[in-house]
N, C-alpha and C positions, 0 to 999 in steps of 0.2 A: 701300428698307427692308431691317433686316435682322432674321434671324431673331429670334423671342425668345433663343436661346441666346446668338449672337453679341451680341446687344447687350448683352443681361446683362453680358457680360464687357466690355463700354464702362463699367459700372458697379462693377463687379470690382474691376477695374483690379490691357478689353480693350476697275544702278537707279543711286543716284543719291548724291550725298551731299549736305547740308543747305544752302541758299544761306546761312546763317549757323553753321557746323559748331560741335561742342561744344569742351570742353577736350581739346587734345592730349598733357594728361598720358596715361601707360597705366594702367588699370583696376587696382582692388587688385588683393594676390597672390589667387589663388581656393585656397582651403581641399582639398587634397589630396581625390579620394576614395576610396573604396575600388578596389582593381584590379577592373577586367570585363575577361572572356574577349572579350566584342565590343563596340563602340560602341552604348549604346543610348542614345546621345543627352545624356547627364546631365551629361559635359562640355561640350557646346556649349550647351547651356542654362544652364549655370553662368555661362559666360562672357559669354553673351545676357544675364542678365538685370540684371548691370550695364558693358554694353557703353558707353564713353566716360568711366565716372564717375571721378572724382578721390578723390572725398574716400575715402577707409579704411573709415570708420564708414558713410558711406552706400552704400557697395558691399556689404558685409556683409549691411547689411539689406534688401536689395534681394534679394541673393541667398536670403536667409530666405523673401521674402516670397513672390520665383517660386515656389523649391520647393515651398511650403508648396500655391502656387495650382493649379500644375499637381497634386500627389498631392489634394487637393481635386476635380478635374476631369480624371479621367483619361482623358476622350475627347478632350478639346482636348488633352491631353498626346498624347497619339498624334500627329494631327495636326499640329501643331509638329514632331515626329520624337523627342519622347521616351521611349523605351519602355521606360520602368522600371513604368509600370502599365498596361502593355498586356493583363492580365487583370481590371482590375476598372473596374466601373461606379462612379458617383454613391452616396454612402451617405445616406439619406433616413432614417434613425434618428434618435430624439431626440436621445438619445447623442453623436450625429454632429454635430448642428448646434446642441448647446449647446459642444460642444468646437470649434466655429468659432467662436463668439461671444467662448469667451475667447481664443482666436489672435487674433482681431480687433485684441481690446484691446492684448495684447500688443505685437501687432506696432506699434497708434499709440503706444504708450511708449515704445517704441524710437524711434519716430521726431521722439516731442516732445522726446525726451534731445538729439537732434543741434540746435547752436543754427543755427537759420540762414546768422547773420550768419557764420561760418565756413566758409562752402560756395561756390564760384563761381556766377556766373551759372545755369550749366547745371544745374549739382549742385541747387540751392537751388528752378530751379524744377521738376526730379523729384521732390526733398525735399517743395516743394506740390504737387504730380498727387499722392502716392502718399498722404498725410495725407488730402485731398481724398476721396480712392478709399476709404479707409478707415474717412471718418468716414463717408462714404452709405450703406454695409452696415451699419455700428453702428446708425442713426438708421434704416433699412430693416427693422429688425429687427423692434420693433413692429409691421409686415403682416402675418407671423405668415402669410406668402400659401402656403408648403410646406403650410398645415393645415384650407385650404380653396378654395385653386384650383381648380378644374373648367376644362379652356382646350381647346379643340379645336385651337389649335398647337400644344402644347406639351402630351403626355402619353404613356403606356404606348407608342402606335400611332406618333404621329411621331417620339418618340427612338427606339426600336427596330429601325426599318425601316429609320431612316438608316443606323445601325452599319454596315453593312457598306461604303458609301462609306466613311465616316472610318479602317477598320480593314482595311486594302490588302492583300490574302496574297501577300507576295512570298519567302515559304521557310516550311517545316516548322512552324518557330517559331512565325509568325504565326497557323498554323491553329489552334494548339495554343493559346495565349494567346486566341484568337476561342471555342473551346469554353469557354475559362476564362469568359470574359463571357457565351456563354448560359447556363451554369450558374448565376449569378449573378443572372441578369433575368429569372426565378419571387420570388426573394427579393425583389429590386428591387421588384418590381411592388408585393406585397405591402405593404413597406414605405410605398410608398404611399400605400396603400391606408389604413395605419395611422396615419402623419400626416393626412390626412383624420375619422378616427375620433375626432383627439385635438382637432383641430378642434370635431369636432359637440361632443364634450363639452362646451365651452366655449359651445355656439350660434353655432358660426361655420359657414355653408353659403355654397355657393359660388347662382348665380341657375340659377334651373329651367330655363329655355334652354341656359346654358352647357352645364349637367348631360345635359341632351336630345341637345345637338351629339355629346359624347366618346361618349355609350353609342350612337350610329347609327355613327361611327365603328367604335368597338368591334364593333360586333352584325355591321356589312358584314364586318371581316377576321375575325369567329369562323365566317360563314358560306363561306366562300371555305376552298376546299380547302390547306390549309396549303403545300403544296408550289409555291404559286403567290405564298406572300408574298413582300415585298420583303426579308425577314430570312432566307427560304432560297435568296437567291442565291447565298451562298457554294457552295452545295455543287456545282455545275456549275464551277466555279475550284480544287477540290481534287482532287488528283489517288490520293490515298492515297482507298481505295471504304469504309472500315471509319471514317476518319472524316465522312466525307461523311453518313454513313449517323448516326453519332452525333449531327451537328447535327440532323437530323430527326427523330430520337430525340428531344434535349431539347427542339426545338419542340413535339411531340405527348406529351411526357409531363410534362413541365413549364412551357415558355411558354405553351402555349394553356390549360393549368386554372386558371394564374394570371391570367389572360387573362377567364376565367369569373370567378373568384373576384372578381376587379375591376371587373367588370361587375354579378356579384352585388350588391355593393356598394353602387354608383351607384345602381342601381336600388332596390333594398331600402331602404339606411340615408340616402343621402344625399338620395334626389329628393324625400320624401316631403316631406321638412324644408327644402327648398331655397328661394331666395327668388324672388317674383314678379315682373314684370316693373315694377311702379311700386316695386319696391327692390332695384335692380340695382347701385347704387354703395357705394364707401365711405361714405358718410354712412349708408348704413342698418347698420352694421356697431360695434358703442361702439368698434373701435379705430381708426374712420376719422378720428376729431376729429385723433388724432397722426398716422397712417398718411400721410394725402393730402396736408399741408406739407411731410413728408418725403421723399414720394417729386418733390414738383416742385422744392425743391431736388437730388435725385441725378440728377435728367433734363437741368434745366435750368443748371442749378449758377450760378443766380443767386438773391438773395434776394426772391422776392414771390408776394405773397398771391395766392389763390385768383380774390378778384377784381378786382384785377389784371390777373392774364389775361384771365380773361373780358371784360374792356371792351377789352383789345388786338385779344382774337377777335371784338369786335364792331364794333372798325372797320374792321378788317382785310375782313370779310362786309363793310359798307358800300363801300368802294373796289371790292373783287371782281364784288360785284352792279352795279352800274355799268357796268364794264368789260366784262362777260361781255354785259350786255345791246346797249353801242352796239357790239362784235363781231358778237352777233348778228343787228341788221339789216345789219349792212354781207355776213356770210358765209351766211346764214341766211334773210336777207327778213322776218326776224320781227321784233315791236312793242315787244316789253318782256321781261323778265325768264322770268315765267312761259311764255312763250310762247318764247321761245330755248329753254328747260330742256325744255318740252316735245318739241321737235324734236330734242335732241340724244338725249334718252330712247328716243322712238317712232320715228324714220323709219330704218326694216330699213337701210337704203343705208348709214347710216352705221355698222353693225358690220359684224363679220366673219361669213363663212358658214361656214368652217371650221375646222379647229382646224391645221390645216397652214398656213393666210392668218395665221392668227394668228401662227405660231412665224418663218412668212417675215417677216412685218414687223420681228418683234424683231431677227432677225439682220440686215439691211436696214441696219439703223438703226444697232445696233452697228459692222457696217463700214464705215458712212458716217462716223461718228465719228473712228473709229481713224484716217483719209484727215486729217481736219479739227482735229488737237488744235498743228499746229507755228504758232506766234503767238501762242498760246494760253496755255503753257505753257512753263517753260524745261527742267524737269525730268520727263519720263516715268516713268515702270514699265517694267521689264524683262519682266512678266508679264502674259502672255496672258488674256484675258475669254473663255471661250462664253454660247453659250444655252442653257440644259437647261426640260423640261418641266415644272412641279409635277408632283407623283407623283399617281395619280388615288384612292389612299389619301385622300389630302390636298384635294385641288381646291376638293371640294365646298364644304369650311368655312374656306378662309383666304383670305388679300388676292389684288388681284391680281397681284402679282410681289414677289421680293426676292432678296437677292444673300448667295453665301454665298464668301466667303475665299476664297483659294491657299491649299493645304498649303504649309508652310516649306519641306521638300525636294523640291519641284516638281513631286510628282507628281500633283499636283491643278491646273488654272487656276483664276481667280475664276470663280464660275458665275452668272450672271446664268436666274433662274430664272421663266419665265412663263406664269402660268396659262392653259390655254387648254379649259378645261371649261367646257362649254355658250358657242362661240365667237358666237353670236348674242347673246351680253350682253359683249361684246366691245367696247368700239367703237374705229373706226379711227384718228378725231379723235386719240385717248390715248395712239395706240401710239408715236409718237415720244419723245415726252415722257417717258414711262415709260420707255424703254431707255436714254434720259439720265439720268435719276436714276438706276438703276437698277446701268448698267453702265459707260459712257463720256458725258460727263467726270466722271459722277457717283461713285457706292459704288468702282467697281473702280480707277479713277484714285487716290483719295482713299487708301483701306487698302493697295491694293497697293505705292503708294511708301511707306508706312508702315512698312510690313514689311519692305522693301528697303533703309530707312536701316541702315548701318552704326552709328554710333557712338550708338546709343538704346538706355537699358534697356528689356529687353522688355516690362513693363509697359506701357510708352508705345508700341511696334511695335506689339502685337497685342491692345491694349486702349484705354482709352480711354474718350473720356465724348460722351454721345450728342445732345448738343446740337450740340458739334462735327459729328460723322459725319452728321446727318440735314440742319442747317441747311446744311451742306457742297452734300448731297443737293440740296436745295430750291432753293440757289441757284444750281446749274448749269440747272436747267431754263428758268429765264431767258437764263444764260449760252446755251445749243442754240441763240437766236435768235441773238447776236451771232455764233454759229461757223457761221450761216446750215442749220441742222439743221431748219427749221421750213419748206417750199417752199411752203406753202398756209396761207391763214386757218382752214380746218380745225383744221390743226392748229397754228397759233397758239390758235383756241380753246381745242383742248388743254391748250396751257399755262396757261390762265387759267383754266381748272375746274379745273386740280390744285391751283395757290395758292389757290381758292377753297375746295377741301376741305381744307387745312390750317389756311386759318385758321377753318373750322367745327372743327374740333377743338379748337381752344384754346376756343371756348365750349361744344361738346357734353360735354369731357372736364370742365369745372371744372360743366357742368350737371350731369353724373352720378353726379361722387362729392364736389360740395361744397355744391351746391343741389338735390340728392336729384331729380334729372329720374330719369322712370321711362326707358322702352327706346323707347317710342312717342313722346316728348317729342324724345330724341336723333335718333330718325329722320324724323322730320318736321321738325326743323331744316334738316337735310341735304338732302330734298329739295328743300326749298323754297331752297336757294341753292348747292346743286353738281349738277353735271353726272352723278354717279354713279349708276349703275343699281341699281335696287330691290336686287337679290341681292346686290349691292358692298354697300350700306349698310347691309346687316341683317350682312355678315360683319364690317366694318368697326365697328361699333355694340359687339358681342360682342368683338370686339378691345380697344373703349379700355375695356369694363367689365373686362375681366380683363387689364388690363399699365395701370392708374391711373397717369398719367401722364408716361408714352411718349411719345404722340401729342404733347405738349405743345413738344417738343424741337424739332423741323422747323421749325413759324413762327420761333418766338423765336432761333434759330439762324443763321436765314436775315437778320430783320432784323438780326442783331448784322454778321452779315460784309459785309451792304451798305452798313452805317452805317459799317465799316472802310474799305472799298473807297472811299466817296465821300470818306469824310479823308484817307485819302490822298493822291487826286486832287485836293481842296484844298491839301495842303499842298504837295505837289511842282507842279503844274500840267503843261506841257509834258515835264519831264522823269520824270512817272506812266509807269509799265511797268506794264502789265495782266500777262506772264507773270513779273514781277519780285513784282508783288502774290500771284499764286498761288502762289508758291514759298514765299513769306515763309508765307503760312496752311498751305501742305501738308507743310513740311518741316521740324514739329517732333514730328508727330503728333497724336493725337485728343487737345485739351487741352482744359481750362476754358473758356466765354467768358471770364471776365478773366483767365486767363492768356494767351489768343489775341489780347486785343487789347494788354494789352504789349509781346507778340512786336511786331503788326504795328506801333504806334506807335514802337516800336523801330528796327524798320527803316524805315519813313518819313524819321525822323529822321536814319536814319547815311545813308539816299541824300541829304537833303538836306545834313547835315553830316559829311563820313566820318569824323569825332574820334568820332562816338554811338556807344557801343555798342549793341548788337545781339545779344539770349538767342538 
């Protein structure tokens, strides 16, 4: 999984060269810019973000549109190594995010002016990824979610504490641009606080749990001695004592009142009015009727109804329940269903006792990986995976693990990052499985060659759409058995309680915000057919109520690339390449399902006849 930020920018729209490379025209002229004293990046970003294209007019706007995304997101502009906004944050003002709306439009104007039929293969399917990209934030818009989210991933406590990983001090400069941003994140917060405000006016509250989550979050780091947060690590890395002293300055004279004040808030204005737990979804909300079609088209970016889904997520549960239970008398000794699910729950043996057994397995597994990917694959990453810990800010209230990027200029690896609070809800069965999706061959295989194609506008590198990246996800955890990552029925069963909790999603998520399931409905789904422990499924639960369908991305993803992989395998027969098929899916980046399975019918067709071309 990836963070809510990172994937957002799958929606955005967010080593090796391509086994079908783009046009080898060179890329338009790039538009002069102003001189800099030093490199902060703005030329290589320029160049990045229509790196391969042909066409003139599509390069122009491409180059608009980076621009445009990166000063919109000036932390991922960092990040990437652009530091023309390396003093300001996200701007959360109304102001702010009606003047996205009409860049939005803008920018599809521009792009419905370029006719298609005038662009090469390449060009033309950037020309769709970037339309695509553009009309899902249009149609996204309606959630109206900046003015009533409450999310225990994603608020005041986890963007802030991160900052200082994403904003590296490697000179003066840097320090000085990092105080620019804590001066900035009292307002920030505020602001917040104010799209919230503009929300209630309207009766839009986010669910009294959610609510409950952020302010225990909140209330832990306002009690905690400030000099212990994750946001005052800079100051032990600065070597000047007068600013050192200033970061802690605006932590105690400004972050933490804003801090109060936003907490005031939650508590005061928003919990009072917040919703119950039998009206936790879109459907209890009047802008869920448009909201929730919208956002299962930007997830899934295919066209279908609500339920739809839900009957795929409920055969999907039928095959799963099945499987999980003749695993479990052959691994297990147990009868049926309920009684597997029981023993995977209750029997101590099979979590972990520590939180060190924990962090060992995950690396374990990752290097076992990294040994096992040559047959697999024709094209690698240049770039390194670790293990990092969830922060214990963090633990309490989010998934069990997720993966967050390599910085562009190296100074970051991918981090495959995994929870190991309270490691007695741990279990061992899952630990393989998870650092496959996770890390190898899963999230870090998948983005890190992404990132590393040369001839891709950036768009398409470090963006991307999240059906791809998850289904991607999902269907390596299959793939671990074929690359022999599974040594025990254990943890085979593993992997069959993780497909089993994805396809509970495609029906818990269209229960909660299409068929108004309250919170108790959702979670009792769940346990009665996945392997997930009580603490999982109540964070997991609060998850699909506040990111309306995410969750939905993983199955549907997974089956598109399987249904690829076996046409394939029909059409070519003996002469099927399993790392020829991986290239073909990894080496164009995070696309549409229908634009991913043109690619791959593409190249089916030019292995079987080499006159086909091949996008």
């Amino acid at each position: 999984m990836l963070p809510r930020r990172a994937a957002w920018l799958l929606l955005l729209g967010t080593t090796a060269c391509p086994a079908s490379g783009p046009a080898t025209s060179p890329p338009a002229p790039t538009p002069t810019p102003a001189p800099a004293a030093v490199d902060d990046g703005h030329a290589r970003a320029l160049a990045e973000a229509a790196a391969g294209v042909e066409s003139e007019a599509l390069a122009i706007l491409l180059k608009n549109h980076w621009a445009w995304t990166l000063e919109q997101d000036p932390i991922f502009a960092t990040r990437l190594g652009d530091k023309r906004f390396d003093e300001r944050l996200h701007d959360y003002s109304a102001a702010a995010e009606a003047a996205r709306g009409k860049k939005r439009r803008a920018l599809r104007a521009e792009a419905q002016a370029i006719d298609p039929a005038s662009l090469n293969p390449q060009d033309r399917l950037s020309h769709e990824l970037l339309l695509e990209e553009l009309e899902n934030a249009i149609t996204a818009e309606v959630c109206r979610f900046d003015e009533w989210t409450v999310n225990a991933r994603s608020n005041p406590i986890t963007r802030y504490n991160r900052l200082p990983e994403d904003h590296k001090l490697r000179g003066p400069g840097d320090v000085t641009t990092l105080l620019s941003r804590y001066e900035a994140m009292g307002p920030a917060i505020d602001a917040e606080g104010e799209a919230l405000r503009r929300g209630a006016a309207d009766g839009l509250y986010a669910p009294a749990e959610s609510v409950r989550r952020v302010l225990t979050m909140v209330d832990d780091q306002l009690a905690a001695d400030p000099s212990t947060w994750a946001m005052a690590k800079p100051v032990s890395n600065i070597t000047d004592p007068k600013k050192g002293e200033a970061v802690m300055r605006l932590i105690l004279e400004q972050i933490k009142p804003a801090l109060m004040r936003y907490r005031a808030l939650l508590h005061d204005e928003i919990l009072p009015h917040a919703r119950p737990d039998e009206r936790t979804g879109l459907a209890a909300l009047p802008l869920g009727q448009a909201c929730y079609p919208a956002r299962i088209r930007n997830f899934v970016t295919l066209s279908m109804s609500p339920e739809e889904v839900h009957r795929i997520g409920l055969k999907e549960i039928e095959r799963t329940d099945a499987e999980m239970a003749v695993l479990g008398a052959e691994a297990l000794g147990t009868e049926d269903l309920p009684s597997t699910l029981k023993k995977l729950r209750e029997d101590p043996e099979l979590y972990f006792s520590t939180a060190e057994e924990v962090e060992a397995a995950a690396r374990a597994t990752l290097q076992e990986a990294k040994t096992k990917m040559t047959g697999f694959f024709g094209v690698l990453p240049k770039t390194d995976c670790v293990v990092k810990r969830i922060p214990d800010y963090e633990a309490p209230f989010t998934t069990i693990a997720y993966y967050r990027p390599p910085h562009a200029d190296g100074s970051k690896p991918g981090e495959y990052y995994v929870n190991v609070h309270e490691p007695r809800s741990r279990p061992r069965y899952q630990a393989r499985v998870l650092a496959v999706h996770e890390s190898i061959p899963g999230h870090h295989l998948q983005i890190a060659i992404a990132k590393e194609l040369k001839a891709l506008p950036a768009f398409r590198k470090h963006g991307g759409f999240t059906a791809f990246v998850e289904g991607w996800g999902l269907y390596t955890e299959r793939l671990g058995a074929e690359m022999d990552l599974y040594p025990t029925l254990l943890d085979r069963m593993g992997v069959v309680s993780f497909d089993a909790w994805r396809a509970g999603r495609l029906v818990v998520d269209t229960g909660i915000h299409h068929l108004g399931w309250s919170r108790g409905q959702a979670r009792a789904f769940l346990e009665a057919h996945t392997a997930l422990a009580t603490k999982n499924i109540d964070n997991e639960v609060d998850r699909y109520i506040n990111w309306p369908g995410q969750a939905l991305a993983y199955k549907l993803g997974q089956l598109e690339i399987v249904r690829l992989r076996r046409e394939a395998k029909d059409a070519l027969g003996p002469r099927f390449s399993l790392p020829a098929f991986h290239d073909a899916v990894l080496t164009g980046g995070a696309m549409s399902l229908p634009a991913l399975r043109r690619r791959v019918e593409a190249w089916y067709r030019a292995a079987a006849d080499p006159a086909s071309p091949v996008q």
